[in-house]
N, C-alpha and C positions, 0 to 999 in steps of 0.2 A: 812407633809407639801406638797402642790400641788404647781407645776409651770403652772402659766398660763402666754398663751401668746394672748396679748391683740392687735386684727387686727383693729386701727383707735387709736386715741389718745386725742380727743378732752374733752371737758367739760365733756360728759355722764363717759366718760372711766376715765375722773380723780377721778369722784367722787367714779366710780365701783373698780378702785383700792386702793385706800384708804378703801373701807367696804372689800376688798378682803385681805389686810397688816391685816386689826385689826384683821380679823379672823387667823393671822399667816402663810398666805401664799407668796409664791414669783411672781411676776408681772413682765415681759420683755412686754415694751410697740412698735407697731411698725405706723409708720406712712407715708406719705411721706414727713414731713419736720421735721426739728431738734426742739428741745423745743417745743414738743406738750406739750400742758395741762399735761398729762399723765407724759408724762415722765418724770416731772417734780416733779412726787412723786413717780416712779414705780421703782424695781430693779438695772430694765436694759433695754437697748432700740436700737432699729435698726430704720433707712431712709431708705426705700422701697417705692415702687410704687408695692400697692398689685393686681394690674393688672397684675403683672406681675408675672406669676407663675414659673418658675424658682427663682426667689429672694425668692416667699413665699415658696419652699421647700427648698432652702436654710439657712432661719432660724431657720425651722421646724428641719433641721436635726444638726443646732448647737446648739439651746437650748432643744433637747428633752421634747417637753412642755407634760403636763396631760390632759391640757385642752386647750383648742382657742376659745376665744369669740371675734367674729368679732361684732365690733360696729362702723363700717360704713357700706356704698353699696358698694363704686368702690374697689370689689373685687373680684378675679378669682375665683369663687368658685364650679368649677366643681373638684379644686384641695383639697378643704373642703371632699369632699366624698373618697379622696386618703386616707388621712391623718386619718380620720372615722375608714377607711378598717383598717387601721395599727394596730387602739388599742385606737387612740388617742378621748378623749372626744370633739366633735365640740359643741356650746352650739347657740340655745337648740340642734339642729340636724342640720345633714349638708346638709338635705331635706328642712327643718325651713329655714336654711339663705339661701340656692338656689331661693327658690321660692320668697320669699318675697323681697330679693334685686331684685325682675325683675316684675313691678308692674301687664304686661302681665299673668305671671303665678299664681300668684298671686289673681288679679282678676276671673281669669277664676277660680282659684279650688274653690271662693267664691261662685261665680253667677253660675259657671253651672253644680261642680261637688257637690259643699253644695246647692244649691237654697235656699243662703242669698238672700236678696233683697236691690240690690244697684242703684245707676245711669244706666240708659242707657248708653252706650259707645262703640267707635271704636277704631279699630288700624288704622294706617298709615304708611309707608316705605318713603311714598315719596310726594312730592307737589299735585300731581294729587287725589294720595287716600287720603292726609289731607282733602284738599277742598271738597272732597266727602262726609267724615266722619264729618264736619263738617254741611251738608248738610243735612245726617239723623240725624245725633244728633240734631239739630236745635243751634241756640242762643236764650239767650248765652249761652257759651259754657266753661269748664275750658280745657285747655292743658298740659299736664306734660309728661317729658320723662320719659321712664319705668325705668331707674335707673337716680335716686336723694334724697336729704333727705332736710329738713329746707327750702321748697321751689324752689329750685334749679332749674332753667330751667321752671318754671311754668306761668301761666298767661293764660287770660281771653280773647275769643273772643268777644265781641257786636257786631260788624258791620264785613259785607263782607269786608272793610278795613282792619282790624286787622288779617283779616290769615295770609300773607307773613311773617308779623313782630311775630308772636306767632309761627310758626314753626321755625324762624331763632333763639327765644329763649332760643325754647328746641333744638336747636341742638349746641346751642353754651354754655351754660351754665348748663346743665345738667351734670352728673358724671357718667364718666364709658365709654363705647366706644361702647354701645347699640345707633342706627339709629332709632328704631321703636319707636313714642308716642305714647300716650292714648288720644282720644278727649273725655271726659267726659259730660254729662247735664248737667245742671244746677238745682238742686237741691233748693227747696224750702225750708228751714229748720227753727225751731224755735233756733236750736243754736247745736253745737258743742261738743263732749265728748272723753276725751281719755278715756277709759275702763284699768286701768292697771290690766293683768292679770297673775295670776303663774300659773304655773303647775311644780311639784316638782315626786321626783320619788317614794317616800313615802309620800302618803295625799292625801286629792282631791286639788283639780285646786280652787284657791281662789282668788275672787275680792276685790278690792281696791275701796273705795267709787270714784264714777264717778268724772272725772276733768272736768269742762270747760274753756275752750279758746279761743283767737281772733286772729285774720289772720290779716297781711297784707302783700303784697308781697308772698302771700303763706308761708308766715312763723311765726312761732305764738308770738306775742306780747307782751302778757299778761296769765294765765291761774289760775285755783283758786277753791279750792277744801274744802267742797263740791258743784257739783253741782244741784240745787234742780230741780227733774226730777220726772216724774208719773212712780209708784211702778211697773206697770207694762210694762213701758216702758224700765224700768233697767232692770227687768226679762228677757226683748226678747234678750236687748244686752249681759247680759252675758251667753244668751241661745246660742248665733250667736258668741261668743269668746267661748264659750268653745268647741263649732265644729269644729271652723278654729284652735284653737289650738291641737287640740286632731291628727285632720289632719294631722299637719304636725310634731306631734309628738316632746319628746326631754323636760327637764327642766332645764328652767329657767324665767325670767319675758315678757311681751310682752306689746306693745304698741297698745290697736286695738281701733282705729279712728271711729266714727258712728255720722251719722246726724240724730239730734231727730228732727221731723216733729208732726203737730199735730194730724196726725192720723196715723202715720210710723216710723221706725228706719232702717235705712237705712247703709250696712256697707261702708268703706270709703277704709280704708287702715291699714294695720298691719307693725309691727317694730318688731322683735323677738328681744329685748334687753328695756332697758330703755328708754324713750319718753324724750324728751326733754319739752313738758310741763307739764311733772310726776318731772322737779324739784322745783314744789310747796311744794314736801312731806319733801324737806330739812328745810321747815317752821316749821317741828313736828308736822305735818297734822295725821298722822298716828306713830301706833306701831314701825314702819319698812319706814325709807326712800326707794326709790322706787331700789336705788343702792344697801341696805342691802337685799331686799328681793331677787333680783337679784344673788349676791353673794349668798347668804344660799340657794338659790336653786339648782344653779351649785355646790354650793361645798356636796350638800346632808345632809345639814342641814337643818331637819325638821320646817316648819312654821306652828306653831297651830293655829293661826288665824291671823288675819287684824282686827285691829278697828281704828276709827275713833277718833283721840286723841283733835284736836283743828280746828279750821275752819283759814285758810292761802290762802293770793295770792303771787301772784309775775308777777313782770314786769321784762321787757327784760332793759339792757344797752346797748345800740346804737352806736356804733362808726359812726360819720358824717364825717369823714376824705376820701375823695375822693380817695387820691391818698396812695400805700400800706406804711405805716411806722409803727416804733416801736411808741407803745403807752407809753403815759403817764396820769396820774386819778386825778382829784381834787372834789372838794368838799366831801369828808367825814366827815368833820367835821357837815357839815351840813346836812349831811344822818343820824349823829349820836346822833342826837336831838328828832329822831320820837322814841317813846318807840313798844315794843314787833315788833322789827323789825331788820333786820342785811342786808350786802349786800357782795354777792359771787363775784369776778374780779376772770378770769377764768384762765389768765393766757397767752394766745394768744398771740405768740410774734410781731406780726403782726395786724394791724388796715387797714381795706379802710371801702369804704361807705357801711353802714346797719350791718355792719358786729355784730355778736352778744357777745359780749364782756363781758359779766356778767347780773347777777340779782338781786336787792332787793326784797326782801319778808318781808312781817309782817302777823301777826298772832291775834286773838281773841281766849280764852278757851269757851266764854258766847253764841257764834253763835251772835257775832255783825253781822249787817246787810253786805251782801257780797258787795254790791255795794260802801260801804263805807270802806272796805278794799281793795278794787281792785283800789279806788281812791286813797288811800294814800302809798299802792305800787308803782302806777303809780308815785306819787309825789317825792317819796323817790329816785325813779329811774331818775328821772330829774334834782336831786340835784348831781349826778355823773355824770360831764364833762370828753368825751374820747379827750385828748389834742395832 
């Protein structure tokens, strides 16, 4: 039996330790507020502020974990490579979560030490090099801090008006205690893809049929799998995730983001852990929900394949409540009318506005037409009032 200790607690990490229990192992969830998701099904659980690394070696040396799977960004993870050095498993590696929680690094080992082919883009420190990098980059333009996830601190320039208000943003809403953004192009795309990919330490590196999804606010809406894409437009993205994963080396599942264009694929952004719109696969999209294959890779349980089991969307549950309180849910009865469909309430002890609170998903075996599953996910998801 392995102890793992699980750095963030939200929705991804509930579901990752619940596949991580059934395989018989133990879970210390930690977060920084009390009733995460997680903890809510895990062992055992610490309140941290994983910024702060004194605290995070402090739990490291009262639970002696096997393994640490960090599933947020705002985390000190220069202290990931201490805890490595010790013996201890960082998943995938403590290279993997360094780089990828800091979207700077991240980028670069794409574009210029792989020559992916992504957005043009700049850094910024400060108001004077914003406006600048905003000025090569042209509009429009996207802005994101280098540490966030679910949108966090993001948003779009059009007009010379919108810079003041899109750097105040990302400096206010963003995660972690990183100063520098990314001003990104603006990207012409025909649509969207998460690539969920493994790499395990026995087998090769295996893909997951493509997901697509929809943004708003920088954070995805809806997503629904499979996405139907040109044969050889999937060959490049999982030619382009299997370099930036090999890179940064380490097993377990990844999240890698690509805009398909009609004549490019373009890479976007990576998540060394499970995606948040990879939780289409709780529909039984696949073999392996996206948290099972996650778990079996960390724990070194071989995965002989990924297939493609049923065609599933899912929409997001919305809390519209402005101000933060405990939530309360109605209408299931009337969620529980649609067939080949269920709906996940995450657990969040806490509601304000947009916040993401749960998902309905439904499902076809027959390849029903996706637009008309993504319409009655959406439906399903409207019939759950966050009160």
């Amino acid at each position: 039996m392995k102890k793992i200790l699980l750095l963030g607690s939200g929705e991804l990490g509930k579901e990752f330790t619940i596949a991580a229990k059934r395989y018989g192992h133990t879970v210390i969830a930690a977060d920084s507020y009390a009733n995460a998701p997680a903890m809510q099904v895990a062992d055992r659980f610490e309140v941290i502020s994983m910024l702060d690394g004194d605290a995070l070696e402090r739990i490291v040396n009262k639970h002696n974990p096997d393994i640490i799977v960090p599933e947020i960004e705002a985390i000190r993870t220069e202290k990931l490579y201490e805890f490595e050095g010790r013996g201890v498993q960082v998943v995938p590696s403590a290279k993997a979560t360094n780089y990828t929680m800091n979207r700077k690094k991240i980028r670069d080992l794409a574009a210029k030490d792989l020559g992916l082919k992504t957005a043009n883009y700049r850094y910024a420190t400060t108001l004077e090099e914003f406006t600048e990098a905003v000025e090569l980059v042209g509009m429009p333009c996207v802005v994101k801090p280098l540490m966030s996830s679910s949108g966090k601190g993001q948003s779009v320039i059009k007009t010379a008006d919108d810079i003041t208000t899109s750097w105040k943003i990302a400096h206010t809403k963003g995660r972690g205690d990183a100063v520098e953004v990314i001003v990104e192009a603006f990207i012409e795309f025909d649509f969207e893809i998460t690539l969920l990919t493994v790499t395990q330490k026995e087998g090769p590196t295996l893909f997951c049929p493509p997901i697509g999804h929809r943004q708003e606010r920088g954070d995805y809406q809806e997503s629904w799998q499979p996405q139907p894409m040109n044969p050889a437009q999937l060959k490049e993205a999982q030619e382009m995730a299997d370099k930036v994963t090999a890179a940064l080396g380490g097993d377990g599942l990844w999240g890698v983001e690509f805009f398909i264009g009609k004549d490019a694929v373009y890479f976007s952004e990576l998540s060394p852990r499970p995606h948040d719109t990879g939780m289409v696969t709780l529909a039984g999209t696949q073999n392996f929900t996206e948290f099972e294959l996650h778990a079996r890779a960390v724990l070194g349980m071989p995965i002989v394949e990924i297939t493609q089991e049923r065609y599933g969307a899912n929409a997001v549950i919305l809390s519209e409540i402005e101000e933060e309180k405990a939530p309360e849910y109605s209408g299931f009865e009337a969620a529980g009318k649609f067939d080949k469909s269920d709906v996940r309430i995450f657990g969040k002890p806490v509601c304000r506005m947009y916040r993401r609170m749960g998902i309905a998903f439904t499902y076809d075996e027959n390849g029903s037409n996706m637009e008309t599953l993504r319409k009655k996910a959406a439906e399903i998801a409207r019939c759950i009032e966050v009160n």
